[in-house]
Rosetta silent file (secondary structure, phi, psi, omega in degrees, C-alpha in Angstrom):
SEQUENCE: XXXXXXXXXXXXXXXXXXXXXXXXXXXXXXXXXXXXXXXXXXXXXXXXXXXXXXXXXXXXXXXXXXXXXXXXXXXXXXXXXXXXXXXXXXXXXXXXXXXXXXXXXXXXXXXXXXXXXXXXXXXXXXXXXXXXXXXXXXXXXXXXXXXXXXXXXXXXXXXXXXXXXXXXXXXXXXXXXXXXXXXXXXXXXXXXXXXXXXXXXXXXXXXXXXXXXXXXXXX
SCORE:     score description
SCORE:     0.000 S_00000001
   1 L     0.000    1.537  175.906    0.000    0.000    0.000 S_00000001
   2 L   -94.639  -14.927  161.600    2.997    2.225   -0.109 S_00000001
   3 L   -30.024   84.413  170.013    3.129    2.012   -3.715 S_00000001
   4 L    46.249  -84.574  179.106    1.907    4.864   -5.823 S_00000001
   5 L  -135.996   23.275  173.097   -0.325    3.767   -7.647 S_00000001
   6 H   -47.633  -54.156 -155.917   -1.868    1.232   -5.398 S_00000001
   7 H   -97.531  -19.266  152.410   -4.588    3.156   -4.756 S_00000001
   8 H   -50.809  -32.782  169.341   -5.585    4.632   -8.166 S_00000001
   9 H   -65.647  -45.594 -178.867   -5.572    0.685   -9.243 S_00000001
  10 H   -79.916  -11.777  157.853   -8.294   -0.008   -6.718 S_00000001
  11 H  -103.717   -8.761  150.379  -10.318    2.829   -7.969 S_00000001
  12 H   -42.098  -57.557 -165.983   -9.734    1.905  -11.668 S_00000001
  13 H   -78.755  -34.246  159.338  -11.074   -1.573  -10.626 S_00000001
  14 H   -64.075  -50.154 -179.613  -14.148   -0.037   -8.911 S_00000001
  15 H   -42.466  -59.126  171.600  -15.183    2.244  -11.619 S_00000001
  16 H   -44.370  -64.856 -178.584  -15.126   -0.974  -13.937 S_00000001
  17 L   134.286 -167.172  155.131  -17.487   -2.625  -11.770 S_00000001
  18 L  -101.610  168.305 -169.827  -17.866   -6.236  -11.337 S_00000001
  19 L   105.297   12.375  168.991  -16.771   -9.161  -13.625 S_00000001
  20 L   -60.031  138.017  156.086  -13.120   -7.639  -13.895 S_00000001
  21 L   -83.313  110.770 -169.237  -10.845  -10.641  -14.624 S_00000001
  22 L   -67.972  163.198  164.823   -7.303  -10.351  -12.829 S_00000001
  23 L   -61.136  145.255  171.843   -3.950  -11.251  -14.930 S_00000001
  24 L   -71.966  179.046 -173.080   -2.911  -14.986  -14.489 S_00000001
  25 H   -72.633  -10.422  176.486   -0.042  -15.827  -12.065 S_00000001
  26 H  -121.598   20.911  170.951    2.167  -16.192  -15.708 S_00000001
  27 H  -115.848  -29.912  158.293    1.083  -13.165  -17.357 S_00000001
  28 H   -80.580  -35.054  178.040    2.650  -10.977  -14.231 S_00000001
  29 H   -71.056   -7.556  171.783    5.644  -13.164  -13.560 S_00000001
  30 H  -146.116  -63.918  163.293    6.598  -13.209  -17.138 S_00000001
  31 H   -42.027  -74.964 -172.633    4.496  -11.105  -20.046 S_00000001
  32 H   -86.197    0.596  146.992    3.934   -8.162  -17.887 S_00000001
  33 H   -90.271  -15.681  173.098    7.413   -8.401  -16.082 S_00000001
  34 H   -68.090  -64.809  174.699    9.362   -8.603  -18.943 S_00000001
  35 H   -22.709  -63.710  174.908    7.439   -5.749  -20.279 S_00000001
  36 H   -52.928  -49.052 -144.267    8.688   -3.770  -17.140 S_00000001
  37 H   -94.696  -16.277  179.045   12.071   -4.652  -17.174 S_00000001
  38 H   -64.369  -68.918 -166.299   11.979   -3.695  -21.128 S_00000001
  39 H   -72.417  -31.025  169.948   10.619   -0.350  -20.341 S_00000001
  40 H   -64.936  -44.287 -146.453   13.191    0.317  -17.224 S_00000001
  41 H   -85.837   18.960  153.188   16.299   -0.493  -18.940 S_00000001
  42 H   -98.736   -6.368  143.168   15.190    1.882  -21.795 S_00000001
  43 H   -63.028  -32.854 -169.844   14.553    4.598  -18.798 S_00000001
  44 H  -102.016  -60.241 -171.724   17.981    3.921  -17.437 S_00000001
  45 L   -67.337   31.458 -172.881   19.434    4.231  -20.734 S_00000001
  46 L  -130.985    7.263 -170.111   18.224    7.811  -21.619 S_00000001
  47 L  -148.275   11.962  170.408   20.083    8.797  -18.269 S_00000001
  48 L  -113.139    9.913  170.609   23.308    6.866  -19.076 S_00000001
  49 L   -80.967  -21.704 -163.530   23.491    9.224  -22.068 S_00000001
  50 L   -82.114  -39.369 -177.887   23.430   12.107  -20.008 S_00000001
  51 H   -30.336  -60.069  175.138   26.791   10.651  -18.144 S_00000001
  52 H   -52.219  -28.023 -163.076   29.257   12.109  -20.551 S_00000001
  53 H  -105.190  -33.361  157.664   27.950   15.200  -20.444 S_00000001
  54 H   -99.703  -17.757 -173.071   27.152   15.780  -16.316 S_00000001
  55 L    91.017  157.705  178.937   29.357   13.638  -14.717 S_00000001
  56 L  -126.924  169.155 -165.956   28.158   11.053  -12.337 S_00000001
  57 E  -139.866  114.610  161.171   28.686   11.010   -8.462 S_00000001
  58 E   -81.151   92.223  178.592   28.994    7.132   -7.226 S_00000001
  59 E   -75.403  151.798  124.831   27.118    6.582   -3.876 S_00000001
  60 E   -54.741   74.870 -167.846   28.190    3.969   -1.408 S_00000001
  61 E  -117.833  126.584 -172.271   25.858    2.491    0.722 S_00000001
  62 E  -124.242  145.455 -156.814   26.379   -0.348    3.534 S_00000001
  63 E  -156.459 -178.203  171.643   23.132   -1.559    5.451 S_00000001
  64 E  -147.281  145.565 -173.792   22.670   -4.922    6.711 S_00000001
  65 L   -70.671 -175.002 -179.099   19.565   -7.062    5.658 S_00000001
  66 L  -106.355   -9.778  160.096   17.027   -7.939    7.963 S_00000001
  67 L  -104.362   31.527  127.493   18.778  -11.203    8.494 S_00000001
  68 L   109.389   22.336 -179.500   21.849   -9.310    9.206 S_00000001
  69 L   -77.712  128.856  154.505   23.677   -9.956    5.693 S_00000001
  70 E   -69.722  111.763  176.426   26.024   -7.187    4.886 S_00000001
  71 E   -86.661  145.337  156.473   24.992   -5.357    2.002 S_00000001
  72 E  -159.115  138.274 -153.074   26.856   -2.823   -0.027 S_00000001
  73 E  -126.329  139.697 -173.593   25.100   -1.180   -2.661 S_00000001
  74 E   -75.242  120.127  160.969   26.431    0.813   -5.803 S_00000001
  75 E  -150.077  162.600 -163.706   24.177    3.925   -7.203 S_00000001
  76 E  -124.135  156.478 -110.769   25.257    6.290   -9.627 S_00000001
  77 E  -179.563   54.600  177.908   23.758    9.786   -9.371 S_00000001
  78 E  -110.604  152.731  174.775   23.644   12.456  -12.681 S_00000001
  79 L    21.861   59.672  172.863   21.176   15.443  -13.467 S_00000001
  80 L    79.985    0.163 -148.080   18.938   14.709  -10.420 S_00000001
  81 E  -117.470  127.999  156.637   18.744   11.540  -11.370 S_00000001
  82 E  -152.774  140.541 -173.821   19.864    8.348   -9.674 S_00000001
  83 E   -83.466  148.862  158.085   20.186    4.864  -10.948 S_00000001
  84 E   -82.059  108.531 -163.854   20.835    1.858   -8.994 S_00000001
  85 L   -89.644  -57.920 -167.017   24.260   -0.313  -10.076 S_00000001
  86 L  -163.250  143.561 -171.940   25.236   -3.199   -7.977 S_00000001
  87 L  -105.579  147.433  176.120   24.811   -4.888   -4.916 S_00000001
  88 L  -134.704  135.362  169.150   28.105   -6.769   -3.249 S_00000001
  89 E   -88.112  108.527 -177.493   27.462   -9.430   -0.239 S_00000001
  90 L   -97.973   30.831  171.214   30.492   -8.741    1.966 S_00000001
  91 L   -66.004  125.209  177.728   29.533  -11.746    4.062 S_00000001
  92 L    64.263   47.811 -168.590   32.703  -13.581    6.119 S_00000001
  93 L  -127.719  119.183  153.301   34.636  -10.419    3.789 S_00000001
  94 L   -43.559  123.515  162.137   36.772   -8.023    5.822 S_00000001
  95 L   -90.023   62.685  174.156   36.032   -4.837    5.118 S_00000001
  96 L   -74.823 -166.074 -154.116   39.431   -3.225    4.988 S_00000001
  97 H   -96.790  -30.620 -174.425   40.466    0.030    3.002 S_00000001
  98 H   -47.851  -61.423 -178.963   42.279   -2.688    0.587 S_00000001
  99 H   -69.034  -37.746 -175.118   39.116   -4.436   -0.258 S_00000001
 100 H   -69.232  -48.696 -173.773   36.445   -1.200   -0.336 S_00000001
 101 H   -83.228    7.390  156.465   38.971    0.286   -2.695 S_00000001
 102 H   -56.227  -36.940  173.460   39.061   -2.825   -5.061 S_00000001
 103 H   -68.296  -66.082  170.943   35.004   -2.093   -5.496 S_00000001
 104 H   -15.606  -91.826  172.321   35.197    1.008   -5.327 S_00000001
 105 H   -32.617  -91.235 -161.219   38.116    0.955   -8.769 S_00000001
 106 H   -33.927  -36.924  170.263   35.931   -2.175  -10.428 S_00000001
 107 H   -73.094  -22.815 -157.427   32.672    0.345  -10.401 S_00000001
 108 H   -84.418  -32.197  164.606   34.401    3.086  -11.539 S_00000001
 109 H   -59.513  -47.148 -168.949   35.674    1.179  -15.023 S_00000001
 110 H   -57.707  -30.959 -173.775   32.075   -0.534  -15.555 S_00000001
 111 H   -71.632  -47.383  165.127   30.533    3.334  -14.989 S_00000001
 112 L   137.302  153.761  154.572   33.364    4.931  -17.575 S_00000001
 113 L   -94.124  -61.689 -161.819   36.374    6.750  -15.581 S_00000001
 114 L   -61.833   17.204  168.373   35.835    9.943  -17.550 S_00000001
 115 L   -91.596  -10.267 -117.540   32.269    9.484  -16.683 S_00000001
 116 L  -153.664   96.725 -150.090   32.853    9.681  -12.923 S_00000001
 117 L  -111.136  -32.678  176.440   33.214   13.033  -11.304 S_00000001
 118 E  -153.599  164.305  168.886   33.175   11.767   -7.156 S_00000001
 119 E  -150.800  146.633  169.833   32.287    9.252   -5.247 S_00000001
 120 E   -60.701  148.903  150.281   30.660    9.148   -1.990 S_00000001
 121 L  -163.923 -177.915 -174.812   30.706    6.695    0.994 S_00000001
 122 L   -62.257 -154.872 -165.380   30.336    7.015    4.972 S_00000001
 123 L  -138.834    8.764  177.821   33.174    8.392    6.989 S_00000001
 124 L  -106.543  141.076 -171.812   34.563    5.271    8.493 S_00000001
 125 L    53.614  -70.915 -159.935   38.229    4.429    8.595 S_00000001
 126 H   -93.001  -54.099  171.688   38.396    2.090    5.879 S_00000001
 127 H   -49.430  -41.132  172.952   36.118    3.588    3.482 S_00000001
 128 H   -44.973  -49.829 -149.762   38.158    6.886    3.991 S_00000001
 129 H   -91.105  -32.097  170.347   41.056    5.471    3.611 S_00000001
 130 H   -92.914  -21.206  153.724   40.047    3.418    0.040 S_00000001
 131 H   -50.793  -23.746 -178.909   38.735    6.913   -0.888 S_00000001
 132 H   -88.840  -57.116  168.835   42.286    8.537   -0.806 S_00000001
 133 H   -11.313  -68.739  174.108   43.526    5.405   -2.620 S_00000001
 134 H   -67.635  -68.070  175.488   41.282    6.409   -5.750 S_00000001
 135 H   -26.744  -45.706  160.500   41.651    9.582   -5.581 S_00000001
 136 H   -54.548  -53.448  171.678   45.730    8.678   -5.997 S_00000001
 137 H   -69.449  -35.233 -179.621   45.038    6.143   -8.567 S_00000001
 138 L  -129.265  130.268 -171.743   42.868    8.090  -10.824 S_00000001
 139 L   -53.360  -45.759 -169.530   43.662   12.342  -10.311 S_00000001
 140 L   -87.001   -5.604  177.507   40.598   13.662  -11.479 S_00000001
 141 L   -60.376  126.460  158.932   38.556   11.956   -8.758 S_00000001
 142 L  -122.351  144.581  150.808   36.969   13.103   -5.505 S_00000001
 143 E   -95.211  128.226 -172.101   36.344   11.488   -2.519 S_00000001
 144 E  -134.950  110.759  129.785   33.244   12.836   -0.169 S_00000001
 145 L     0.962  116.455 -167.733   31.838   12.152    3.019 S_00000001
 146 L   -87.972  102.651 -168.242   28.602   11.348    3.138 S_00000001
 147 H   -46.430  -48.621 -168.129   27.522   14.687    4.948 S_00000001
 148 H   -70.454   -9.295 -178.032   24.395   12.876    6.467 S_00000001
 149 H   -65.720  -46.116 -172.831   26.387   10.105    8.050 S_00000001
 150 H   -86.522  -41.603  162.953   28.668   12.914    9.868 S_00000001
 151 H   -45.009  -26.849  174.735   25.668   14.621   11.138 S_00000001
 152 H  -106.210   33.797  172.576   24.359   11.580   12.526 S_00000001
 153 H  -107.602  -51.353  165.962   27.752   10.797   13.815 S_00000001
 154 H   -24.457  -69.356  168.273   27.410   14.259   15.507 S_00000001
 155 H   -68.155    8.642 -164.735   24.647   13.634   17.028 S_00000001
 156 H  -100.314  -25.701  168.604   25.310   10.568   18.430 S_00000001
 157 H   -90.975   -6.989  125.910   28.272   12.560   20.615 S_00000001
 158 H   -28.754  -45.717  151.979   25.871   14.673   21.382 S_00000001
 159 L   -65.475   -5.332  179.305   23.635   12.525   23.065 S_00000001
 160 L   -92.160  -20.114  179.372   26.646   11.082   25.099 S_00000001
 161 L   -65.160  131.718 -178.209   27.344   14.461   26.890 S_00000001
 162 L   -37.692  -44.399 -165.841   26.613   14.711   30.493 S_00000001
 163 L  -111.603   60.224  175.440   23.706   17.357   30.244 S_00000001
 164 L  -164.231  -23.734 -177.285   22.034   15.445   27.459 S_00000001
 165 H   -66.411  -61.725  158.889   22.412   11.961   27.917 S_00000001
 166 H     6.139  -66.008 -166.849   19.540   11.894   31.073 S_00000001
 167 H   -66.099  -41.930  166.100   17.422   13.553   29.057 S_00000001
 168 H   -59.101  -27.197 -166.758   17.745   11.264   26.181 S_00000001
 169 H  -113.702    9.616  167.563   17.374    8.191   28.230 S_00000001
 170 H   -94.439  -50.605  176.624   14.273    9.043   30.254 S_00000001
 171 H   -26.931  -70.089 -178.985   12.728   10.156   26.325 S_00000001
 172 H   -24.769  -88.972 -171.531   13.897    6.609   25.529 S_00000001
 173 H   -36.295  -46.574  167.113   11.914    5.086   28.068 S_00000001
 174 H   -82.327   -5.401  149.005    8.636    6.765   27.856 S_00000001
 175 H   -33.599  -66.689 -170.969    9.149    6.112   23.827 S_00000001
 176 H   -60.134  -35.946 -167.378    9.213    2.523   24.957 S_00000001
 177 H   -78.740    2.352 -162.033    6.685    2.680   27.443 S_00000001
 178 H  -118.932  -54.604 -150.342    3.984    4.412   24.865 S_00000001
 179 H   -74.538  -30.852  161.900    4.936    1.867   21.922 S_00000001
 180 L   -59.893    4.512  175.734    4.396   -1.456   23.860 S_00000001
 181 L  -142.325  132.171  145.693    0.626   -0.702   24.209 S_00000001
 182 L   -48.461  -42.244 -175.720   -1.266   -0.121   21.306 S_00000001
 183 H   -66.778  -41.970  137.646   -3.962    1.856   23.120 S_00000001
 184 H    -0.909  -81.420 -144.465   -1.184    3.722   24.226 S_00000001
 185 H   -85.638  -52.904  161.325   -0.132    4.712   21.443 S_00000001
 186 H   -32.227  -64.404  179.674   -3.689    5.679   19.836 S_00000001
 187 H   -22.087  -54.576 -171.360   -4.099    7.255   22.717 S_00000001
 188 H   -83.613  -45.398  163.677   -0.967    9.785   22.086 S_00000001
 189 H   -24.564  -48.197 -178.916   -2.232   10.260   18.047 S_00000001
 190 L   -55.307  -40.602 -173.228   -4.981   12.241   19.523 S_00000001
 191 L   -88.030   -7.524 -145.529   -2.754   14.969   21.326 S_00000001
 192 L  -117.441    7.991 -176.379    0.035   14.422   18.817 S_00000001
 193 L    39.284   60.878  154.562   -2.865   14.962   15.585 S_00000001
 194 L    75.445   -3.515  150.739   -1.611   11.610   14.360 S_00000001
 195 L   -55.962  166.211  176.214    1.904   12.187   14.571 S_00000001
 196 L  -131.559  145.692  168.186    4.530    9.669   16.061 S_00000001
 197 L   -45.074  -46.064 -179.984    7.274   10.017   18.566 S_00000001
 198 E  -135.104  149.960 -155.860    9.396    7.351   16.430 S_00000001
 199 L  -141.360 -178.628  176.759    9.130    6.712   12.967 S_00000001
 200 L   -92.040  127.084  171.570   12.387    4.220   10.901 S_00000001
 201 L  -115.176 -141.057  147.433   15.135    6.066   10.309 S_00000001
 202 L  -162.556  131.768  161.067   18.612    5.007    9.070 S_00000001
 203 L   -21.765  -70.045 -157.535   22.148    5.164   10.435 S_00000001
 204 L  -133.725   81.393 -172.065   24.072    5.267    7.756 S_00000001
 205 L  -129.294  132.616 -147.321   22.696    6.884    4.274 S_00000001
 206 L  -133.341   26.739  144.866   24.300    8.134    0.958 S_00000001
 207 L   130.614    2.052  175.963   20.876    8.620   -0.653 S_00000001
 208 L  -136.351 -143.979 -166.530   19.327    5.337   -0.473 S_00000001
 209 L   -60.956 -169.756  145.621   18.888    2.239    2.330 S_00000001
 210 L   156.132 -132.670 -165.358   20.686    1.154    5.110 S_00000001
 211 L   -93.392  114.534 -177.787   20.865    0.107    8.850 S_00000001
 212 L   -91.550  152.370 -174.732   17.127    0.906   10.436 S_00000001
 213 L  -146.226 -173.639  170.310   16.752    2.177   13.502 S_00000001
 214 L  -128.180  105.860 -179.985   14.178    4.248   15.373 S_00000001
 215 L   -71.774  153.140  156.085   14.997    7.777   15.900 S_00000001
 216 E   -77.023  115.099  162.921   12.906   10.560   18.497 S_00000001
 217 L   -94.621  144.959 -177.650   10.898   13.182   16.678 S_00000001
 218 L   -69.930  153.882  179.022    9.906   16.746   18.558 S_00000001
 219 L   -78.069    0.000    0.000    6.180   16.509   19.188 S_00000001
């Protein structure tokens, strides 16, 4: 139901009435997915054209899965635009600066190097540290911080400080103490006009996914 167009389909399907016939289970899983996947990669190619001409920015993004699989996911970024490249499973993989900057290089041929104006990632260690790497190997190259990453790295010493932690950890509790009762929680909707205290946030994000968590929103 977070879709789109979810809910314009179910009023499409009312208007018709009844006696609509749905698609079989092998006209979505194959006719009308091919059809899709037809129609993307001729949408992604009208935006790899543009690549010569804006430069692309290569995000980095590392998440974990909900069964705790290390993810690390490729997206390339031109004229507002951003595509999705490659996914790498870094399961039982070190993630030293040795290894991030082997991906790191291997995206940057398949993408074009004169296509490739920066590239993005978090701010830790190793990722830093395979960012200076490229930058050295190819000249023309930036490496960037993923601004929101050091902002929520701010805040996270921020909440550790003596006249802030307190405060933060009684919020915590009555967070907890509102979310474990549903009634509760209606209950709070009323004064809060249907807002929530906590909503999914994410740790660590270069414009896409990543590690969810639940952050505290001001009332």
């Amino acid at each position: 139901d977070s879709g789109p167009y979810y809910q314009t389909m179910i009023d499409t399907i009312a208007d018709v009435g009844t006696g609509v016939k749905g698609p079989s289970g092998y006209q979505i899983g194959n006719v009308y997915l091919d059809e899709e996947v037809a129609e993307l990669e001729l949408y992604i190619g009208t935006l790899k054209v543009k690549w010569p001409e804006y430069g692309c920015t290569i995000m980095c993004d590392s998440w974990s899965s909900k069964t705790n699989k290390p993810i690390i996911n490729f997206m390339v970024y031109c004229d507002r635009n951003m595509t999705y490249h490659t996914s790498v499973d870094t399961t039982n993989q070190s993630k030293t600066s040795t290894y991030i900057f082997s991906l790191m290089d291997k995206i940057v041929d398949e993408i074009g190097e004169a296509n490739v104006v920066q590239i993005v990632t978090d701010n830790e260690p190793s990722y830093k540290a395979a960012g200076q790497q490229l930058m050295e190997k190819r000249k023309h190259l930036f490496w960037s911080p993923c601004a929101a990453h050091c902002i929520d790295l701010m805040l996270e010493d921020i909440g550790k400080m003596k006249s802030v932690k307190p405060t933060l950890e009684k919020a915590k509790k009555i967070t907890s103490f509102i979310y474990n009762s549903q009634k509760l929680v209606n209950l709070m909707r009323t004064y809060t006009y249907g807002r929530d205290l906590l909503r999914p946030g994410h740790k660590v994000c270069h414009g896409i996914h990543c590690r969810r968590e639940h952050h505290a929103l001001p009332i």
